[in-house]
C-alpha positions as CSV (number, residue, x, y, z in Angstrom):
1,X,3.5,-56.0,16.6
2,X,1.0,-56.4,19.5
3,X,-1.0,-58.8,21.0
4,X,-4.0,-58.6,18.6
5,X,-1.5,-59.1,15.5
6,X,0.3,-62.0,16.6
7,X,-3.0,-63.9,18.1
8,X,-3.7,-65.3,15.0
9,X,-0.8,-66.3,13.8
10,X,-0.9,-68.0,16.8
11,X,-4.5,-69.8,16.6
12,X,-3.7,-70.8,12.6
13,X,-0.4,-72.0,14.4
14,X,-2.0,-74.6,16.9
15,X,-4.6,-75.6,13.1
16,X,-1.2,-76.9,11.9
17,X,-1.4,-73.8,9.4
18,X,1.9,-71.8,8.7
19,X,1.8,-68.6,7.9
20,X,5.2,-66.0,6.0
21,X,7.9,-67.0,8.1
22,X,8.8,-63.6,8.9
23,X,5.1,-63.3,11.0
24,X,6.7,-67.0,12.4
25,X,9.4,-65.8,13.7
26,X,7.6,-62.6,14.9
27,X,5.4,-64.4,16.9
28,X,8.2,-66.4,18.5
29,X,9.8,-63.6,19.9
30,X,6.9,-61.9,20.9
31,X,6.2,-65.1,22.8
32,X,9.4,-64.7,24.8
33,X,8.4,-61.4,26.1
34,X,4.9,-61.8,26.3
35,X,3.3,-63.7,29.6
36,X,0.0,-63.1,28.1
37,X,0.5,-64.5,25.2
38,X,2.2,-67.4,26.2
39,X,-0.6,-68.2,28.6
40,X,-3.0,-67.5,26.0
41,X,-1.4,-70.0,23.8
42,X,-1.6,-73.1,26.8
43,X,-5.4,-71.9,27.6
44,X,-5.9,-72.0,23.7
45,X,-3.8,-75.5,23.0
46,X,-6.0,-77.1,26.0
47,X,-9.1,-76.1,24.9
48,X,-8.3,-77.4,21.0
49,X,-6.5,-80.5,23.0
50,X,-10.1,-81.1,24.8
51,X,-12.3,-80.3,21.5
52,X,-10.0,-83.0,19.1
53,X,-10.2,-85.6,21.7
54,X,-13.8,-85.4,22.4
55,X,-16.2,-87.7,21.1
56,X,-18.3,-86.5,18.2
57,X,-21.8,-86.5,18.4
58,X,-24.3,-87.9,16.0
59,X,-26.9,-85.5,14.3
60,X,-29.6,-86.4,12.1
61,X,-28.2,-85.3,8.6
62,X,-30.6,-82.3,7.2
63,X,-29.4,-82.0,3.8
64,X,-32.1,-83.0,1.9
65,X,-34.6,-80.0,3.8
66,X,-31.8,-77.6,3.5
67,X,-31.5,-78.3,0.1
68,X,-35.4,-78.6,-0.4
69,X,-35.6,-74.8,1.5
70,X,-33.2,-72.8,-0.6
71,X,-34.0,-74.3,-4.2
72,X,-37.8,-75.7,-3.9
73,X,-38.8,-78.0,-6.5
74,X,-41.8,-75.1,-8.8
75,X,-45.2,-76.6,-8.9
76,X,-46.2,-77.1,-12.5
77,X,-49.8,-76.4,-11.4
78,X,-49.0,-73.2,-10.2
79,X,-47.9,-72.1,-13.4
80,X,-44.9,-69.8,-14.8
81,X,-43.2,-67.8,-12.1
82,X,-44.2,-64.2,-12.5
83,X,-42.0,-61.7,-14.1
């Protein structure tokens, strides 16, 4: 297996997610003879590091005009949809 293949294994590794432990153990010995990967893997555990111990920002909730724009109330005075 190459790079691309075992990259996501990988990423759904650092989400806590497990994946067939045959691609498990795959990726762990494509780690011991792959720099790139391995420093991939630190650059990718700082960056989800940085992003889980960041403060969350507030944002106004927009439900309601989501909601609203993909299932708009008809107008009985505009009469029955046309068919």
């Amino acid at each position: 297996m190459d790079c691309d293949d075992i990259r996501p294994a990988l990423s759904a590794r650092l989400d806590s997610e497990t994946g067939p432990a045959e691609l498990e153990r795959l990726a762990d010995e494509h780690l011991e003879h792959c720099g790139a990967c391995a420093r991939w893997l630190d650059q990718a555990a700082a960056v989800t590091r940085r992003v889980r111990m960041s403060a969350a920002v507030a944002w106004p909730d927009v439900t309601e005009a989501v909601l609203a724009r993909l299932f708009p109330t008809p107008d009985p005075a505009a009469g029955p949809p046309p068919e």
